[in-house]
ROKE-134822 format. One record per residue (C-alpha): residue in three letters; residue number from 1; x, y, z. Coordinates in steps of 0.25 Angstrom, whole numbers. Layout:
N
+------+------+-------+-------+-------+
: resn : resi :     u :     v :     w :
+------+------+-------+-------+-------+
:  ALA :  NUM :     X :     Y :     Z :
...
+------+------+-------+-------+-------+
This chain:
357
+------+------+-------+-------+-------+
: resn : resi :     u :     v :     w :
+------+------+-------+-------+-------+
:  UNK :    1 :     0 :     0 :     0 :
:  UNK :    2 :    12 :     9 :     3 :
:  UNK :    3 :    18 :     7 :   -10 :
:  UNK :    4 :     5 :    10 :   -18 :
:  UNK :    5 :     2 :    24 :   -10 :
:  UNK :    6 :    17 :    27 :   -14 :
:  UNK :    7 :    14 :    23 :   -29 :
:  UNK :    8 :     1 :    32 :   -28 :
:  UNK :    9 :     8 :    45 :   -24 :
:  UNK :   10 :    20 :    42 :   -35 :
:  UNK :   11 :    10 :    42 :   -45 :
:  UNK :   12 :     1 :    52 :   -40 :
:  UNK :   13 :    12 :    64 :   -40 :
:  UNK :   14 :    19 :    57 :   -53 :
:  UNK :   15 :     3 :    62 :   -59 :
:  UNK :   16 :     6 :    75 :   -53 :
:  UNK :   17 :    20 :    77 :   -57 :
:  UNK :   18 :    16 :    72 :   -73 :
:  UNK :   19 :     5 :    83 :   -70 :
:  UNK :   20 :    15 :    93 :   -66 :
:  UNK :   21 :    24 :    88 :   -79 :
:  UNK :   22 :    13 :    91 :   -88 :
:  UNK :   23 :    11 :   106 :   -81 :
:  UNK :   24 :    27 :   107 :   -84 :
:  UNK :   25 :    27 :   102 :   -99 :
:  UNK :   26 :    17 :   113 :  -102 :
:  UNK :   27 :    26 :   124 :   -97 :
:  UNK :   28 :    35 :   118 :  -108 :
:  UNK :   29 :    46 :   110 :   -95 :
:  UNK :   30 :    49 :    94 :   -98 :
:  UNK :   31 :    45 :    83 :   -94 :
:  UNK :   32 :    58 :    73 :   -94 :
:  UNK :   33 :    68 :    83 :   -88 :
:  UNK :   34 :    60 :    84 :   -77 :
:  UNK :   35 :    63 :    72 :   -72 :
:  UNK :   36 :    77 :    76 :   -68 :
:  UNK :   37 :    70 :    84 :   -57 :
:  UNK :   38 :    64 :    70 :   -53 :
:  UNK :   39 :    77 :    65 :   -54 :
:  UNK :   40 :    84 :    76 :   -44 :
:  UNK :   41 :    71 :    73 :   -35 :
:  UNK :   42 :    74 :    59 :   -32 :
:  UNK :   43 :    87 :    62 :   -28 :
:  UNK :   44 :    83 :    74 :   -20 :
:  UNK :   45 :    74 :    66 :   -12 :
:  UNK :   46 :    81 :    55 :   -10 :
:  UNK :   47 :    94 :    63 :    -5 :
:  UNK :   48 :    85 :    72 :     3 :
:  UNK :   49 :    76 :    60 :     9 :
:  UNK :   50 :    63 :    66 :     6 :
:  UNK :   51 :    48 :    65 :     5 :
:  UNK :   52 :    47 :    73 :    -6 :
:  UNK :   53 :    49 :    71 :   -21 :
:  UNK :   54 :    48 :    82 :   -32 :
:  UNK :   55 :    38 :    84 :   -43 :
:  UNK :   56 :    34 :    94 :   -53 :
:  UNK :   57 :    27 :   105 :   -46 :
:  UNK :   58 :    16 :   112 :   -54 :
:  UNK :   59 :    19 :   126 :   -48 :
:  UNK :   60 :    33 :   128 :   -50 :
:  UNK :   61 :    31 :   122 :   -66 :
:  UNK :   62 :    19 :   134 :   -69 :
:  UNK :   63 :    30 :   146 :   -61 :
:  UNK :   64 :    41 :   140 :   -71 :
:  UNK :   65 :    35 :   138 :   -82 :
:  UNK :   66 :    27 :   149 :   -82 :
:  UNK :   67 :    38 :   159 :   -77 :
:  UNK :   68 :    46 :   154 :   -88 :
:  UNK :   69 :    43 :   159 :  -101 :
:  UNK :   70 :    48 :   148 :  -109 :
:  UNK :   71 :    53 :   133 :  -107 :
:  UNK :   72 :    69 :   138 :  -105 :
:  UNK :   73 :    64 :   149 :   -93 :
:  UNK :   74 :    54 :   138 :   -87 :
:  UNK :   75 :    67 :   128 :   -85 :
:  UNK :   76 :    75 :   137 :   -82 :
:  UNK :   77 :    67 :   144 :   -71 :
:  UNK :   78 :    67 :   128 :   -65 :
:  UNK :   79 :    81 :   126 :   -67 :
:  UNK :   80 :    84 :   139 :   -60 :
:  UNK :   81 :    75 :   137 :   -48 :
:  UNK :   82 :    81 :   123 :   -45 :
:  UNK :   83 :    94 :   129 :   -44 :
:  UNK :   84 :    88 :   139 :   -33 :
:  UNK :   85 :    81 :   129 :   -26 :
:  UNK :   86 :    93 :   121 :   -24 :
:  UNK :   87 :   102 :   132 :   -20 :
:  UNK :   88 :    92 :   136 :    -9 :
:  UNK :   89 :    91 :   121 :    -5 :
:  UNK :   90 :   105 :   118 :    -5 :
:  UNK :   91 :   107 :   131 :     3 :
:  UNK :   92 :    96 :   127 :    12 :
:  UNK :   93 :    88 :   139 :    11 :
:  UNK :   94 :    74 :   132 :    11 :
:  UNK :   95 :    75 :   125 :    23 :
:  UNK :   96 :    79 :   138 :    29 :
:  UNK :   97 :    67 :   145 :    24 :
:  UNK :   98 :    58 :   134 :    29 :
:  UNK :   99 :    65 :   133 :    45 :
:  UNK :  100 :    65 :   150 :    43 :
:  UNK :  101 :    51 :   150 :    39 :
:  UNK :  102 :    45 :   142 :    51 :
:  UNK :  103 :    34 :   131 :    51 :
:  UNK :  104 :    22 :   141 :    51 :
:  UNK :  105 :    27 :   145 :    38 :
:  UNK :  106 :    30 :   134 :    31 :
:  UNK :  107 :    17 :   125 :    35 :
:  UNK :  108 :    10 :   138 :    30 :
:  UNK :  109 :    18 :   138 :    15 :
:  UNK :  110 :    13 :   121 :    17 :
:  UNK :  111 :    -1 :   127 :    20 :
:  UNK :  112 :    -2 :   138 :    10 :
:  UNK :  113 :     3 :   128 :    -3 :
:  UNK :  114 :    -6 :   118 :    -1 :
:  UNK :  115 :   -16 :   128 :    -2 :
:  UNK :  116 :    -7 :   131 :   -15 :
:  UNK :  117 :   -11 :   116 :   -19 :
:  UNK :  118 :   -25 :   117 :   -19 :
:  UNK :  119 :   -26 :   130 :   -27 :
:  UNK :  120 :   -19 :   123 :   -37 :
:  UNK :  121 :   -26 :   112 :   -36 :
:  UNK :  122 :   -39 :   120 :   -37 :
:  UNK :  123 :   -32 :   126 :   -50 :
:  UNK :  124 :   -30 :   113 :   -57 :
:  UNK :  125 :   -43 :   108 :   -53 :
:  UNK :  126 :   -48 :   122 :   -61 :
:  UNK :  127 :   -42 :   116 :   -75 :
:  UNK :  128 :   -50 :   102 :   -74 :
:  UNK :  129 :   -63 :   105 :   -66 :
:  UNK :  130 :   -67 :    91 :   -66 :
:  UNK :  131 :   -55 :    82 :   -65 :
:  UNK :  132 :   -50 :    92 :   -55 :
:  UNK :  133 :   -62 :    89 :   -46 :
:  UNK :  134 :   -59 :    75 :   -46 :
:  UNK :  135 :   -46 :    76 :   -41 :
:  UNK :  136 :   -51 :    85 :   -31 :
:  UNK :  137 :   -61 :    75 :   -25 :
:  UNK :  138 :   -55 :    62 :   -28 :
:  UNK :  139 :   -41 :    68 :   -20 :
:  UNK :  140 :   -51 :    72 :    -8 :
:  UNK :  141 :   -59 :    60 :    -7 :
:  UNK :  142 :   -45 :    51 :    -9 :
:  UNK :  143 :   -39 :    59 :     1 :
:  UNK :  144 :   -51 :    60 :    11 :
:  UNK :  145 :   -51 :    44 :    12 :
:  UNK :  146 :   -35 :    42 :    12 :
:  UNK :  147 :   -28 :    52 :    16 :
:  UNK :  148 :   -16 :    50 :     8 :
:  UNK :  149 :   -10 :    60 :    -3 :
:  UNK :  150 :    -7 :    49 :   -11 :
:  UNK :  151 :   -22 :    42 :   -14 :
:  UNK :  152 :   -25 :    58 :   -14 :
:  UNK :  153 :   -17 :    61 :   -25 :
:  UNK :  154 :   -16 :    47 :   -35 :
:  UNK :  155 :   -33 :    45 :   -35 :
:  UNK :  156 :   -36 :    59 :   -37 :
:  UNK :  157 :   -27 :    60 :   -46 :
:  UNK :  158 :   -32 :    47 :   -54 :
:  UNK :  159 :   -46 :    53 :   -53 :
:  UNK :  160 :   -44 :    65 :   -59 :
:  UNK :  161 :   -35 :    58 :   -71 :
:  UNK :  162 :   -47 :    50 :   -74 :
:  UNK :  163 :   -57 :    62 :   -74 :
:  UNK :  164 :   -49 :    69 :   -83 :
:  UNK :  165 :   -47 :    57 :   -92 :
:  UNK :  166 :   -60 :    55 :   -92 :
:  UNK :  167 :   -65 :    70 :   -94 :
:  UNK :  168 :   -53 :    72 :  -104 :
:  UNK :  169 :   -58 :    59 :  -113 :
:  UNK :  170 :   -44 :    55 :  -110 :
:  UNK :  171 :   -29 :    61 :  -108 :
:  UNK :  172 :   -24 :    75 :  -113 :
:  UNK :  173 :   -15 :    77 :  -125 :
:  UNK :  174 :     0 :    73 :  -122 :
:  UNK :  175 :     8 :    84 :  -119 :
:  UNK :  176 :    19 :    89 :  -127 :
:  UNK :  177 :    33 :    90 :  -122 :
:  UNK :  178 :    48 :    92 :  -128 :
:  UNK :  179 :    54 :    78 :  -123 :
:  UNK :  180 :    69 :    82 :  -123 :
:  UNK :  181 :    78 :    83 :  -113 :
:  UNK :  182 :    87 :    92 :  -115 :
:  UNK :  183 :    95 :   103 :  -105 :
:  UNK :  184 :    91 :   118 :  -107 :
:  UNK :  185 :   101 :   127 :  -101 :
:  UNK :  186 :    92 :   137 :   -92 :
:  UNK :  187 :    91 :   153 :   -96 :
:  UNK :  188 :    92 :   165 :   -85 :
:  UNK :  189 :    84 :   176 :   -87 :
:  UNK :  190 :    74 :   185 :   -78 :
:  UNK :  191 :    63 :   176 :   -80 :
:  UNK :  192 :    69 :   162 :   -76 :
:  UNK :  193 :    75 :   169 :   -63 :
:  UNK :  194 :    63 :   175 :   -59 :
:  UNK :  195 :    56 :   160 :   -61 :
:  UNK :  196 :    67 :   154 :   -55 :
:  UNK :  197 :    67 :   161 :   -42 :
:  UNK :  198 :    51 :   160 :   -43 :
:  UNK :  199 :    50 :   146 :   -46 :
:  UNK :  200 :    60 :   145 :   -33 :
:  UNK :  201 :    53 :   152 :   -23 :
:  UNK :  202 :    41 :   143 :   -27 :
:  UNK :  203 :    48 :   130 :   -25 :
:  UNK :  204 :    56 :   136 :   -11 :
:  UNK :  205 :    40 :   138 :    -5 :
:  UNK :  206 :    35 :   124 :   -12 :
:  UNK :  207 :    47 :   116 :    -9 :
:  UNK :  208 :    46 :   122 :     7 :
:  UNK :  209 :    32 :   117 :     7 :
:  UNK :  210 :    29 :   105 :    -1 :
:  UNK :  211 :    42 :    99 :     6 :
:  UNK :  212 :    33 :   103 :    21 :
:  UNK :  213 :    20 :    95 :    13 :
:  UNK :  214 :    26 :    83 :     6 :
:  UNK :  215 :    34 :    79 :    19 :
:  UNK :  216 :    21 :    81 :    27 :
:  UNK :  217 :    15 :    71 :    17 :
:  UNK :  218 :    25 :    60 :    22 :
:  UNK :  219 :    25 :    64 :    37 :
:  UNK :  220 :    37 :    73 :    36 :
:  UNK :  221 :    44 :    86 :    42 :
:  UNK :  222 :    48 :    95 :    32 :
:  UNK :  223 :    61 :    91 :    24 :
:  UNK :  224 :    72 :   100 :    21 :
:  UNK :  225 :    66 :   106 :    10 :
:  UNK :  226 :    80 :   111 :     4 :
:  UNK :  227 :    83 :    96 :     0 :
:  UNK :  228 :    71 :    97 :    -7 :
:  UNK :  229 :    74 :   110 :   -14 :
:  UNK :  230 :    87 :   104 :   -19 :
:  UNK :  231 :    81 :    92 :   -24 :
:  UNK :  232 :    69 :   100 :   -30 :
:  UNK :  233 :    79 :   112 :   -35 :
:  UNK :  234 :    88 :   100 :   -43 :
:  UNK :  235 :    75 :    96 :   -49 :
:  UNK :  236 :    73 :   109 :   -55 :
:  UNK :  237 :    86 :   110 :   -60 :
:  UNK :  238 :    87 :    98 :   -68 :
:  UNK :  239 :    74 :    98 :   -74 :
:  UNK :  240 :    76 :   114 :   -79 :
:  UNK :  241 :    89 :   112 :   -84 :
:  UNK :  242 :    80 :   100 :   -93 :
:  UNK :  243 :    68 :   106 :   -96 :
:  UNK :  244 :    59 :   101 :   -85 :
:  UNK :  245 :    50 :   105 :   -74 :
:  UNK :  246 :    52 :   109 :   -60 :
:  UNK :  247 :    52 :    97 :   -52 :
:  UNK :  248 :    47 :   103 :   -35 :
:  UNK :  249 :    44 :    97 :   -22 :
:  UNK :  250 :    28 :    96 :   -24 :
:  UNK :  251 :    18 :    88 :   -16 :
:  UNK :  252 :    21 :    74 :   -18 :
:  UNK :  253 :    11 :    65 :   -10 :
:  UNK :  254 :    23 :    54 :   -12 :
:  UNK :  255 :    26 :    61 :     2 :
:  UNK :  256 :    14 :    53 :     7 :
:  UNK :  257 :    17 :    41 :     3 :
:  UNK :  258 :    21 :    30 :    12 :
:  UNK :  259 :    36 :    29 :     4 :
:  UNK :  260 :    37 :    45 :     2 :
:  UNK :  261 :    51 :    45 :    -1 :
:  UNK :  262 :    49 :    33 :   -12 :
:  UNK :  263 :    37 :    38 :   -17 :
:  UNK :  264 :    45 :    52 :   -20 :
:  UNK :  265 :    54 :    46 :   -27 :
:  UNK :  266 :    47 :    37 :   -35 :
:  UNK :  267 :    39 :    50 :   -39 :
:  UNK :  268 :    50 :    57 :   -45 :
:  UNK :  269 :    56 :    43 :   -50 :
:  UNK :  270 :    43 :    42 :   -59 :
:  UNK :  271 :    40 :    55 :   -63 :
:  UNK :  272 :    56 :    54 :   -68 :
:  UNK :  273 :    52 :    43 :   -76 :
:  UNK :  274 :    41 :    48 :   -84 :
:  UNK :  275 :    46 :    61 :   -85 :
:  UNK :  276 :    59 :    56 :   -93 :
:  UNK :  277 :    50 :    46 :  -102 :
:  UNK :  278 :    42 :    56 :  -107 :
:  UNK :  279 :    29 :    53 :  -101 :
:  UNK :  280 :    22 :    66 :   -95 :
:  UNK :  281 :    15 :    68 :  -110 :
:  UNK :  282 :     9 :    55 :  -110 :
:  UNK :  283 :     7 :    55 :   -95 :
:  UNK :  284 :     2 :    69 :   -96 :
:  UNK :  285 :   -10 :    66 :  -104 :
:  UNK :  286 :   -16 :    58 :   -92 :
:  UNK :  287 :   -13 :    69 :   -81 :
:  UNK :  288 :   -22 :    81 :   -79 :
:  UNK :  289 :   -15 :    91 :   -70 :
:  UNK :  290 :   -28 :    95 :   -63 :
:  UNK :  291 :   -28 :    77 :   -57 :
:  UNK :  292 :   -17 :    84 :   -44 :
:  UNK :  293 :   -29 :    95 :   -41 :
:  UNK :  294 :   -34 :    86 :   -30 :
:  UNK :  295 :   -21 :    80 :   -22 :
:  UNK :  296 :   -17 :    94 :   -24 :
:  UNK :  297 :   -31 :    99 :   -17 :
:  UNK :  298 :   -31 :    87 :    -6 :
:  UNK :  299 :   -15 :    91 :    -1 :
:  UNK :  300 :   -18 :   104 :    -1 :
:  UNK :  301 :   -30 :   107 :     6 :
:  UNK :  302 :   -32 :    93 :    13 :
:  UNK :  303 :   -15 :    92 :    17 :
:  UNK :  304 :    -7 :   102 :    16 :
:  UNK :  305 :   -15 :   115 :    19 :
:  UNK :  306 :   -22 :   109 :    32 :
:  UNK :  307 :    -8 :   103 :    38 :
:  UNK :  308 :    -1 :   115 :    35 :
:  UNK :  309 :   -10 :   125 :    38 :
:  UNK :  310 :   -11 :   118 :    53 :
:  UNK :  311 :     4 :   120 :    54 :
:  UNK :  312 :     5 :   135 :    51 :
:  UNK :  313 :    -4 :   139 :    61 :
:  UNK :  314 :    -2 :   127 :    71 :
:  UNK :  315 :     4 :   134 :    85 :
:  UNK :  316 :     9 :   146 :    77 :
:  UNK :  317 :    10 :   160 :    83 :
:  UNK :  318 :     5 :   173 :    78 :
:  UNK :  319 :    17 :   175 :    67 :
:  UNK :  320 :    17 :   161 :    62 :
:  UNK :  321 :     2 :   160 :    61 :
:  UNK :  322 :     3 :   174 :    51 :
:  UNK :  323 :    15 :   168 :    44 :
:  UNK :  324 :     9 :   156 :    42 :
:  UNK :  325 :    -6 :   160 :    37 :
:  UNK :  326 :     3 :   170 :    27 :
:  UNK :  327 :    11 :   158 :    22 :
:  UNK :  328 :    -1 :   150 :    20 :
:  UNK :  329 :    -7 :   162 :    12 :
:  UNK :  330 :     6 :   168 :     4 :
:  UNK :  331 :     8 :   152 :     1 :
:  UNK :  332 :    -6 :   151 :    -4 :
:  UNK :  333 :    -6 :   163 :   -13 :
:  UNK :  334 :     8 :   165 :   -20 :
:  UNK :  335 :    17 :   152 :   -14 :
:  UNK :  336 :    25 :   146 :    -6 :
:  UNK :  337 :    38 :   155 :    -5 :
:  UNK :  338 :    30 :   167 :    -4 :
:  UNK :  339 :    21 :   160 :     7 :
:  UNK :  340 :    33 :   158 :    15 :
:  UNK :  341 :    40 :   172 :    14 :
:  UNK :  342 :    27 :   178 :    17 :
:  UNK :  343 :    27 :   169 :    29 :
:  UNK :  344 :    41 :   172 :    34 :
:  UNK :  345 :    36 :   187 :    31 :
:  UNK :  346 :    24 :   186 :    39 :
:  UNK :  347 :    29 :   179 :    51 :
:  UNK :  348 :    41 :   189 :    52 :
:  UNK :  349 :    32 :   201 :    52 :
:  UNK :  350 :    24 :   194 :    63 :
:  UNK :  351 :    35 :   193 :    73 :
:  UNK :  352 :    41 :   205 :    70 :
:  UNK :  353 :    26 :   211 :    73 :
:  UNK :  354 :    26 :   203 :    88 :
:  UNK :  355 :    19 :   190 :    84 :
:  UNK :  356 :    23 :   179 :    91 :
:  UNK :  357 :    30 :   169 :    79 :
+------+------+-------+-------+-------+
């Protein structure tokens, strides 16, 4: 029974990644060099001894891709990140930034994305009304009767698949895509610095977050998140200096799997494999993005925002508590670095005012 919950969540985010991969292909980014930031995954997490794999992450593809304005500035900005995110993990900024922060304030960043998660699953949910709503209910009542992530994630998912199939009168048109794999020397200009330095900031708040929620998944504390930013940085670098996406710590439910480790790695193991035969344009045709709305609604509103919302305000004091709630707030609205500067901002202003911390 282990062993098949631990084959559910593999497949389950191999769905979502293939998902992702489609997203990435539009914005013009390849499908098989972005298996060298699978690669530089499993060696990160294997070195680290972590619970948490990487995966392409929607957000950080729509910043790049639509920040840069042609194929060579979109790589380039993902090269380019990677190489700040592992600077600052090797320098160990971001665990520095997480102990200076506090707990208050990290629990509200945790709190205020997965309020993130169900606004864009609400989002994709808008493009396919219908099989959007069968992800929606078949993730609740999955997860209502089991509580497990991964039951949540691989049925709804099914479902929706099978509503779209069924509504579609069978798959999409294969997707188109330039199969080489060749290496593209990165340009410097205004516009890939200026995605560069946002794409990192995005990836410094998400990575200090979904580190917090995907340990919690396997019963953990925190990890040092700078391993992870190093791991997750090295991904980037490859896959620009190839063509590919960005590969990201995201929320794997391979966390909450009774092998996490194992599961991780056969994640990124598989999604390796398919990526270097080729297959996302078959695959694709099988796949609606909108089939993650519901896993995404259920963490989000039934997971992550309950539990973390609880440990903001849980025996804060006055300065904390306003932090916190401006976190959860900031985070919600714009994103999770500008969350936890306004935090930090919030809660020093509070003290220096007299209010207990």
């Amino acid at each position: 029974m282990e062993i098949i919950k631990d084959i559910l969540s593999v497949l389950g985010n191999i769905i979502n990644g293939l998902s992702g991969m489609i997203m990435g292909i539009g914005f013009g980014f390849l499908s098989a060099p972005t298996a060298l930031g699978y690669c530089a995954g499993i060696i990160g997490m294997l070195a680290f001894k972590t619970v948490i794999p990487i995966n392409i992450q929607g957000e950080t593809i729509v910043l790049a891709g639509s920040v840069g304005k042609n194929f060579r500035e979109r790589i380039s900005i993902v090269f380019y990140s990677g190489i700040i995110m592992v600077a600052l993990g090797a320098l160990g900024l971001l665990q520095s930034i997480v102990d200076f922060a506090g707990p208050y304030i990290i629990s509200g960043m945790e709190a205020g994305v997965g309020i993130i998660v169900v606004k864009v699953a609400i989002d994709l949910m808008k493009e396919n009304k219908l099989t959007g709503a069968v992800s929606i209910v078949s993730a609740f009542i999955v997860y209502f009767v089991t509580k497990d992530l991964n039951w949540t994630l691989v049925v709804s998912m099914l479902a929706s698949i099978v509503c779209f199939l069924i509504k579609n009168k069978g798959p999409m048109e294969e997707v188109k895509e330039d199969s080489k794999f060749k290496f593209f020397k990165p340009v410097t200009n205004f516009n890939v610095i200026r995605g560069a330095l946002a794409l990192a900031c995005l990836s410094i708040g998400t990575n200090i977050a979904y580190s917090g929620i995907v340990s919690g998944m396997a019963g953990l504390d925190s990890p040092n998140v700078d391993g992870l930013t190093i791991y997750s940085g090295a991904a980037d670098i490859l896959t620009g200096l190839f063509g590919g996406t960005p590969v990201e710590i995201t929320l794997s439910s391979t966390a909450a799997a009774p092998h996490p480790i194992a599961s991780g790695i056969l994640l990124m193991v598989a999604m390796a494999m398919i990526l270097f035969a080729h297959l996302v344009p078959k695959i694709a045709r099988f796949i609606p993005a909108v089939s993650i709305s519901g896993f995404l609604f259920v963490l989000g509103s039934m997971v992550s925002v309950p539990q973390y919302a609880a440990a903001t305000f849980n025996g804060a004091g006055a300065a904390d508590t306003l932090a916190g709630g401006m976190t959860i707030a900031v985070t919600a609205l714009i994103d999770p670095f500008v969350g936890l500067i306004a935090g930090i901002a919030v809660r020093f202003l509070s003290v220096m005012a007299g209010l207990a911390a």
